[in-house]
NUVO-453898 format. One line per field, with one value per residue: z negated, x negated, y of N, C-alpha, C, O in turn; residue number from 1. Coordinates in nm, 4 decimals, m for minus. Layout:
REM NUVO-453898
n_Z = c(Z  ...) .
n_X = c(X  ...) .
n_Y = c(Y  ...) .
ca_Z = c(Z  ...) .
ca_X = c(X  ...) .
ca_Y = c(Y  ...) .
c_Z = c(Z  ...) .
c_X = c(X  ...) .
c_Y = c(Y  ...) .
o_Z = c(Z  ...) .
o_X = c(X  ...) .
o_Y = c(Y  ...) .
nr = c(NUM  ...) .
//
This chain:
REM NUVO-453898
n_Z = c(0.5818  0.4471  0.3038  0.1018  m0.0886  m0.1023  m0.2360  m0.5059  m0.6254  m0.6444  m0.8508  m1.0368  m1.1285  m1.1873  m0.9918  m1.0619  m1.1672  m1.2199  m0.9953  m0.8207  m0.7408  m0.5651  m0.3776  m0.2922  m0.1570  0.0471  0.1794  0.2216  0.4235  0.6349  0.6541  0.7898  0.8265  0.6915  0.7610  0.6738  0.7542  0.9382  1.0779  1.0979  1.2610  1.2187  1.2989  1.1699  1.1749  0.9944  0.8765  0.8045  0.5769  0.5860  0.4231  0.2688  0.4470  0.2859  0.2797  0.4007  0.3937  0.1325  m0.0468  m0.0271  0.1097  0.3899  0.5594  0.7567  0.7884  0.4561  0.1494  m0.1090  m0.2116  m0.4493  m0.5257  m0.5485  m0.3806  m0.0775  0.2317  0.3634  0.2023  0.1698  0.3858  0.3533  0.3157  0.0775  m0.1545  m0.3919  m0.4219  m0.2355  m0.3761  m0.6553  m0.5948  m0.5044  m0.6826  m0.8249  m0.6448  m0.6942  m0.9604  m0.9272  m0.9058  m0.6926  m0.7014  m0.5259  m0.3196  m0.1984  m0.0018) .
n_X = c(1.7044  1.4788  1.4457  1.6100  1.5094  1.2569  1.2992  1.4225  1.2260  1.0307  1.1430  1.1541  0.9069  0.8399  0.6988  0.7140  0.6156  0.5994  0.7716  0.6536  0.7842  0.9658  0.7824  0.6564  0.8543  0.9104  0.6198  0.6220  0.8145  0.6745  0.4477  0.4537  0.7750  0.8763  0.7907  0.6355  0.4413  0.2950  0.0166  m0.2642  m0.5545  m0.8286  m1.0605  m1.3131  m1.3656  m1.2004  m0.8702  m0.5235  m0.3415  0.0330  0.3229  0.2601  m0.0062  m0.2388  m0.5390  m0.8416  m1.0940  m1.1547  m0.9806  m0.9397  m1.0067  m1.1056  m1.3071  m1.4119  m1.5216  m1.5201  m1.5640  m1.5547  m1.2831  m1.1235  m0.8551  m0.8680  m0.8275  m0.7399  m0.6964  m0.5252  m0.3257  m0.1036  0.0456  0.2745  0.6654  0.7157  0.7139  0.5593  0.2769  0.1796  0.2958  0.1526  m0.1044  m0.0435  m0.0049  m0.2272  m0.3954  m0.2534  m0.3883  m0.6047  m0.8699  m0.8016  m0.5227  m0.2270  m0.3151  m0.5144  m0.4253) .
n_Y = c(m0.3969  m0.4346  m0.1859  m0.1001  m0.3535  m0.2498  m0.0207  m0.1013  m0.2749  m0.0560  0.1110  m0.1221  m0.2210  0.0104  0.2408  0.5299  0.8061  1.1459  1.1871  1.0224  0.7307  0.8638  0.9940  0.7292  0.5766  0.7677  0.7495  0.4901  0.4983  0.7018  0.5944  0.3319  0.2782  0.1513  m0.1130  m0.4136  m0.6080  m0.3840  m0.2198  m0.0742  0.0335  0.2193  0.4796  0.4465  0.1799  0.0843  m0.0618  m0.0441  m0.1588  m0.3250  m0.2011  0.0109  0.1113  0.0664  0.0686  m0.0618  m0.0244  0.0548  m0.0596  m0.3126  m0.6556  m0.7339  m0.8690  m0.7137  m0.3435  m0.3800  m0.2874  m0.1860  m0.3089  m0.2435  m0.3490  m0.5888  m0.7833  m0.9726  m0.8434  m0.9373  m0.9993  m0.7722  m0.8193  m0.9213  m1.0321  m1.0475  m0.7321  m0.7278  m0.7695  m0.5791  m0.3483  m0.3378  m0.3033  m0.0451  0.1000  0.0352  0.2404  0.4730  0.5316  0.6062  0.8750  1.0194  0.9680  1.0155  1.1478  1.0317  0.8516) .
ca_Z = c(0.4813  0.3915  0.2411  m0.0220  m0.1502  m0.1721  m0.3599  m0.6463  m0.6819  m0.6887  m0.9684  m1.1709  m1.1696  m1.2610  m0.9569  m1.0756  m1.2310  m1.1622  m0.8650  m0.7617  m0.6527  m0.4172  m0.2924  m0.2484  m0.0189  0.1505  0.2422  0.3362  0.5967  0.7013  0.7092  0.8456  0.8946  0.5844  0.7936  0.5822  0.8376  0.9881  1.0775  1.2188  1.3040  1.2168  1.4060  1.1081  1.1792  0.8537  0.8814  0.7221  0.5732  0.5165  0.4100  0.2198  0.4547  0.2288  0.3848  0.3956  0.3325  m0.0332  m0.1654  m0.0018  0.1400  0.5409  0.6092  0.7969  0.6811  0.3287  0.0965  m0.3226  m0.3102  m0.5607  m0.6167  m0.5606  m0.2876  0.0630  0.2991  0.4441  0.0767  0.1708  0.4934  0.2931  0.3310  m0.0794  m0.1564  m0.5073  m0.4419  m0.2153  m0.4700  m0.7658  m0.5348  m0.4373  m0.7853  m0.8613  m0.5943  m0.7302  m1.0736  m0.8983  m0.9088  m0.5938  m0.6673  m0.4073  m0.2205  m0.1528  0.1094) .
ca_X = c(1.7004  1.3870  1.4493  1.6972  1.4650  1.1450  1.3640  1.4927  1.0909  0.9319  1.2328  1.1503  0.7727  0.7962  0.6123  0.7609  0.4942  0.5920  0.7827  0.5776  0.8518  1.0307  0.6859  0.6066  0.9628  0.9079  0.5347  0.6398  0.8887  0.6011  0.3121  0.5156  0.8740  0.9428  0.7703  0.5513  0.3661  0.2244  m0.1518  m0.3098  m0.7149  m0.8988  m1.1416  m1.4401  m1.3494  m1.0981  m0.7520  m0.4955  m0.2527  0.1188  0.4352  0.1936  m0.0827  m0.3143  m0.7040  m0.9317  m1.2316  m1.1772  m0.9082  m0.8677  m1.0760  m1.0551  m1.4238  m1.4575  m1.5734  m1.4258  m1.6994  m1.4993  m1.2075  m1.0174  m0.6897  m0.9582  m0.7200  m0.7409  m0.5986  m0.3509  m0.1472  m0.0291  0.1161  0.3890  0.7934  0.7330  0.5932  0.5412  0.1278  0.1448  0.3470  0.0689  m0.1786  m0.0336  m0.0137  m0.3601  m0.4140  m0.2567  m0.4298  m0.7182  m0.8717  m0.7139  m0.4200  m0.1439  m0.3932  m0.5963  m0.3284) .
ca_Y = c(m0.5020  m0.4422  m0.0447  m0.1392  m0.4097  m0.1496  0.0845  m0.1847  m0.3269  0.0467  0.1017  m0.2522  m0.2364  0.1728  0.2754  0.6577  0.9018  1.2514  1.1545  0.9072  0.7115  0.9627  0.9798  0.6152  0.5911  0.8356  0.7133  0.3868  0.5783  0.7721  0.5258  0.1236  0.2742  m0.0096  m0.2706  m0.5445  m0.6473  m0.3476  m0.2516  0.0353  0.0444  0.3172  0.4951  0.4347  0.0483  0.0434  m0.0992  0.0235  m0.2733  m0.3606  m0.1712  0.1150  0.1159  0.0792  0.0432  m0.2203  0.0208  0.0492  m0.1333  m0.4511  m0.7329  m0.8221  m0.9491  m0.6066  m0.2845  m0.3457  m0.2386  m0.1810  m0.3977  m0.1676  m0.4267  m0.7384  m0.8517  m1.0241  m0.7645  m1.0148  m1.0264  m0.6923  m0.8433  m1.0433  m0.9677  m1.0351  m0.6173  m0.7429  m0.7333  m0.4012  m0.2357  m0.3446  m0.2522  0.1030  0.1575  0.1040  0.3465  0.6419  0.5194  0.6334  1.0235  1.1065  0.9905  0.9933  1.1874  0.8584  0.7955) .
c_Z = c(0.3831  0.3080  0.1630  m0.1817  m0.2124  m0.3104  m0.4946  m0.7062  m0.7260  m0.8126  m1.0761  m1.2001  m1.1709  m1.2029  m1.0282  m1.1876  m1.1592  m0.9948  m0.8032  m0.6789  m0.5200  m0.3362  m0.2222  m0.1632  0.0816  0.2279  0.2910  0.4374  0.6713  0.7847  0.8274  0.8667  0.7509  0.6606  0.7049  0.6490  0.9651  0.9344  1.1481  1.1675  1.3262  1.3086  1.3369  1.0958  1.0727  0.9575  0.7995  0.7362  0.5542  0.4767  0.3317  0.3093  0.4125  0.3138  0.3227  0.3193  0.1771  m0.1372  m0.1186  0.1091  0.2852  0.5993  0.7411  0.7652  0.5108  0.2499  m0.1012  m0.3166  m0.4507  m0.6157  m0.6200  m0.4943  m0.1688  0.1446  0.3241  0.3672  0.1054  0.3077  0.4769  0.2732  0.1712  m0.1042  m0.3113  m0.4937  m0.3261  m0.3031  m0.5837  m0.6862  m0.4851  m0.6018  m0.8892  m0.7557  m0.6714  m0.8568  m1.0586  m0.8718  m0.8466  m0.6037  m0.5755  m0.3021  m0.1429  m0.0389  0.2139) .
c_X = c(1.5860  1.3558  1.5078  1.6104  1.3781  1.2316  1.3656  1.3243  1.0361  1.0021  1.1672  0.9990  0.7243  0.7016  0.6056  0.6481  0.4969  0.6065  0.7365  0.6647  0.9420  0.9084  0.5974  0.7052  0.9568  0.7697  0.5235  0.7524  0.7934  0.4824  0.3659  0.6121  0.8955  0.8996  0.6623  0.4285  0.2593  0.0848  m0.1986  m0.4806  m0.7247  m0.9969  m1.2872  m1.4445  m1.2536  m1.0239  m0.7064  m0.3585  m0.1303  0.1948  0.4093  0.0558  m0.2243  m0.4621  m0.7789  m1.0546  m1.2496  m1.0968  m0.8711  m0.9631  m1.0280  m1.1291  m1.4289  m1.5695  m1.5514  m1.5715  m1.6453  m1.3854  m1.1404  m0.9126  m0.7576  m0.8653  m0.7819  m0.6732  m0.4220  m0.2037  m0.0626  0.0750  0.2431  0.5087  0.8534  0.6477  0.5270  0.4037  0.0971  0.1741  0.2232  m0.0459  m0.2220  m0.0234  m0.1675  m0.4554  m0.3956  m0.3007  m0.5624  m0.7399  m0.8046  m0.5718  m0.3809  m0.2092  m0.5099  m0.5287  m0.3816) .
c_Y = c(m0.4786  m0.3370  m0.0423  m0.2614  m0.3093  m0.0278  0.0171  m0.2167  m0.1938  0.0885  0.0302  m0.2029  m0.0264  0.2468  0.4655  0.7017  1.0085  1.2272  1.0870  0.8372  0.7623  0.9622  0.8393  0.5721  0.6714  0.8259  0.5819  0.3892  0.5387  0.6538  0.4141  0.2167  0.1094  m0.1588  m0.3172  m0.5639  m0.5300  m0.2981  m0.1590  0.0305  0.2002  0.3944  0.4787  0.2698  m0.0439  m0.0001  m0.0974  m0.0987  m0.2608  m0.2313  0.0515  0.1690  0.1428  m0.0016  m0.0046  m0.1305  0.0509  m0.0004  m0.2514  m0.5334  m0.7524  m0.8710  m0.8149  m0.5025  m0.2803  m0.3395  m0.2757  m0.2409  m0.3117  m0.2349  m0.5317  m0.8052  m0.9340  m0.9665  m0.8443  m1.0494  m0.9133  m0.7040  m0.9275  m0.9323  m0.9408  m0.8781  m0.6609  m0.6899  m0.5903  m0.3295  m0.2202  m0.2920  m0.0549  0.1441  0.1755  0.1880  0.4352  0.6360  0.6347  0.8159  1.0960  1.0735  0.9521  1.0456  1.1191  0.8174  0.9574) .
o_Z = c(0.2620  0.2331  0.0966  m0.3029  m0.3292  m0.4243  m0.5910  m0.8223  m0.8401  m0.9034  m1.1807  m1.3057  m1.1592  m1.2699  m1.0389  m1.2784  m1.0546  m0.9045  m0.6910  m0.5574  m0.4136  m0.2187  m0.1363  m0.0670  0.1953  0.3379  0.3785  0.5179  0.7402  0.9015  0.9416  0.9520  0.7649  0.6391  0.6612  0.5976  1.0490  0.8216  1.2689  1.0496  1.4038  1.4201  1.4114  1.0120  1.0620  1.0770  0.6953  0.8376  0.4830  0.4977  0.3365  0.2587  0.4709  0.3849  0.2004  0.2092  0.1210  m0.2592  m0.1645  0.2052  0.3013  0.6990  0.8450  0.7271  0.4497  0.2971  m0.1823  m0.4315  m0.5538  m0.7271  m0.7104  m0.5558  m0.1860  0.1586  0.3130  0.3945  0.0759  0.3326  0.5666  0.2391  0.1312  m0.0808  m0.3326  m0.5402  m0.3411  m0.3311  m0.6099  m0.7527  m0.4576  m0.6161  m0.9713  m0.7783  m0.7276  m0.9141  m1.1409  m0.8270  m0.8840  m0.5307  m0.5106  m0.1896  m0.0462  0.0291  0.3261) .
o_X = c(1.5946  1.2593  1.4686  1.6318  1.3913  1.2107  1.3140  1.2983  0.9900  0.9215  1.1287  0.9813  0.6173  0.6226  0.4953  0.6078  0.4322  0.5233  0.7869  0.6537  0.9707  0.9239  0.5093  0.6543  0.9958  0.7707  0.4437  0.7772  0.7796  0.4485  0.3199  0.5625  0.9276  0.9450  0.5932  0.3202  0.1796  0.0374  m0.1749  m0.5154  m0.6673  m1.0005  m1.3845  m1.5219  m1.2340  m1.0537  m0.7641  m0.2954  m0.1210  0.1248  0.4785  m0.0016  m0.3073  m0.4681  m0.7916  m1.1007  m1.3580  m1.1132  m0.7688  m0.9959  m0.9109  m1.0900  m1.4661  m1.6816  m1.5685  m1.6748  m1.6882  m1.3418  m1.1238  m0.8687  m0.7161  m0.8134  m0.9015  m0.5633  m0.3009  m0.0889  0.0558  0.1631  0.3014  0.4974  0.9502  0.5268  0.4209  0.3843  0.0012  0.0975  0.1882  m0.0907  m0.3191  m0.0469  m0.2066  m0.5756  m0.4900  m0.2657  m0.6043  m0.6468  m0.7507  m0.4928  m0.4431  m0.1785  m0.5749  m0.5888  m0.3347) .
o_Y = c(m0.4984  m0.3523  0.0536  m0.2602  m0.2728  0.0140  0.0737  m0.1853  m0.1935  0.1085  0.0823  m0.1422  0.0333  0.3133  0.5191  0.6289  1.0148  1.2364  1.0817  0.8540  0.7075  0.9291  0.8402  0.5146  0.6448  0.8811  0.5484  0.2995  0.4377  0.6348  0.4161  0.2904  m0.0086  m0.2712  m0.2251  m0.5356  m0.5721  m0.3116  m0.1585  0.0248  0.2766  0.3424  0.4904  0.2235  m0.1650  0.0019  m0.1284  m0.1285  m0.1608  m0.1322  0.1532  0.2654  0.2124  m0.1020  0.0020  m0.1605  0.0666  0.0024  m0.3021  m0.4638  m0.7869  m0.9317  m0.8695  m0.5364  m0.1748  m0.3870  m0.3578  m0.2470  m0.3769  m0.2064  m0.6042  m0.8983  m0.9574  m1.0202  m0.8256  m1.0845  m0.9297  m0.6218  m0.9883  m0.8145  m0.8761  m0.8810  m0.6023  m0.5776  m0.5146  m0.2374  m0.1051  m0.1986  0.0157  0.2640  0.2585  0.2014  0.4907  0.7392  0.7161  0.8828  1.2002  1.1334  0.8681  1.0060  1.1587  0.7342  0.9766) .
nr = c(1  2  3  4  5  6  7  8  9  10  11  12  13  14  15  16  17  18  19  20  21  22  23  24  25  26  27  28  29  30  31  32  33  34  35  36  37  38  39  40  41  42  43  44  45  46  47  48  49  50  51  52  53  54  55  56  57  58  59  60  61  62  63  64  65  66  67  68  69  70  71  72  73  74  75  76  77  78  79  80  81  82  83  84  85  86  87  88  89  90  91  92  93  94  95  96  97  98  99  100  101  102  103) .
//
């Protein structure tokens, strides 16, 4: 249910930049398996959020280690079955130097 939606949103909001999108489906395979709600703990005390696993230590707030806040979020928005704020989020990831290589 939830792999048909990510496709149509990474489409509307133009995650695509030199493949970008083939590569943002195929890393929320890799990372969640298309779940919303998952969460994996780091071993430097990060956590890594939601449908992109995107990590607390530099782009998203959890009252942890989070240090730069990069999307100015609250980890737990990326835990919503809405990806609207992971997707804006994963996109100001790969805004960033590294890129898709930030993941």
């Amino acid at each position: 249910k939830i792999k048909p939606a990510i496709n149509i949103y990474l489409r509307k909001l133009h995650l695509c930049k030199n493949s970008l999108m083939f590569s943002g489906v195929c890393l929320t395979q890799h990372e969640s398996n298309y779940n919303t709600r998952a969460t994996n703990r780091n071993t430097d005390g990060s956590t890594d959020y939601g449908i992109f696993q995107i990590n607390s230590r530099w782009w998203c707030r959890d009252g942890g280690v989070s240090a730069a806040n990069g999307c100015g979020i609250n980890c737990s928005a990326l835990l919503s079955n809405d990806p609207t704020v992971a997707i804006n989020c994963a996109k100001r990831v790969v805004r960033d130097p590294n890129g898709i290589g930030a993941w």
